[in-house]
C-alpha positions, -999 to +999 in steps of 0.1 A: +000+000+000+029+028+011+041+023-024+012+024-041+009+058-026+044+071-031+038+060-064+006+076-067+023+108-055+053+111-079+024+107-111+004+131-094+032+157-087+043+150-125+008+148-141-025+159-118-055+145-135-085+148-111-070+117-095-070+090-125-042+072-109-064+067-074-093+052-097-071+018-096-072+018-059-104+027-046-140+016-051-166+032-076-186+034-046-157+060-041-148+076-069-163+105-062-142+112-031-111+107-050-109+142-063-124+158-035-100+144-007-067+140-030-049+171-014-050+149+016-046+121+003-013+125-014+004+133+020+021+101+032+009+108+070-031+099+058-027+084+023-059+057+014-054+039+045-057+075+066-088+091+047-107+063+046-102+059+083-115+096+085-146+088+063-157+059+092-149+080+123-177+090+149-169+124+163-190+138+190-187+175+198-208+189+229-215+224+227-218+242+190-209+278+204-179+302+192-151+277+193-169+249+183-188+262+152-151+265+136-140+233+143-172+217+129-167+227+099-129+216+097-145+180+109-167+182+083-143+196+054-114+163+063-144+142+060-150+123+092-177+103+082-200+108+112-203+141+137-227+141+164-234+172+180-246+176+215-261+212+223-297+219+236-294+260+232-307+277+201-291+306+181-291+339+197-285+368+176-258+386+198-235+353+191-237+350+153-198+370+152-191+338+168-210+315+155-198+314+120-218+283+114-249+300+115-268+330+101-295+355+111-320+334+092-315+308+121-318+331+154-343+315+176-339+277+157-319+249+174-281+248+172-280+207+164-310+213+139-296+236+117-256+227+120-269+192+108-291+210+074-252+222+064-248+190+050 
């Protein structure tokens, strides 16, 4: 597998296509994850082996308030595969500067609700 991915890196440090060379080495079922998660993928610390582990980890955050909105998203954008969020407050509108997860269209709604429409 590590050579498979070093390999992988050289053709794609030579000759980025969108991730043809990964196409080999993943599923259809994945295929459209290749391109999306090659940046990451190409780094010998997460390779396949990594990112796919990303895509079937369970992450729970409690709270989705200023410091938790950001890192959310950054969940999200790796691509663990599952993010639970445990909050029972709803948006307030004095905390949106904080909140950058949320707008004013969702002042008064529930935090969990509309951090899991984002999808």
């Amino acid at each position: 597998m590590r050579m498979a991915i070093a390999t992988l890196q050289e053709k794609t440090a030579r000759n980025f296509q969108g991730g043809i060379y990964l196409a080999e080495l993943m599923t259809p079922r994945d295929a459209s994850q290749i391109t999306r998660y090659l940046r990451q993928i190409i780094i010998l610390e997460i390779g396949l082996e990594g990112q796919e582990r990303l895509l079937n980890a369970k992450v729970r955050v409690i709270d989705a308030g200023g410091l938790d909105c950001p890192v959310l998203l950054c969940l999200a954008a790796v691509g663990v595969g599952h993010i639970g969020i445990i909050d029972f407050d709803e948006i307030d509108i004095s905390n949106l500067q904080r909140q950058v997860l949320f707008t004013e269209d969702n002042v008064g709604k529930s935090k969990v609700n509309c951090a899991a429409a984002k999808r």
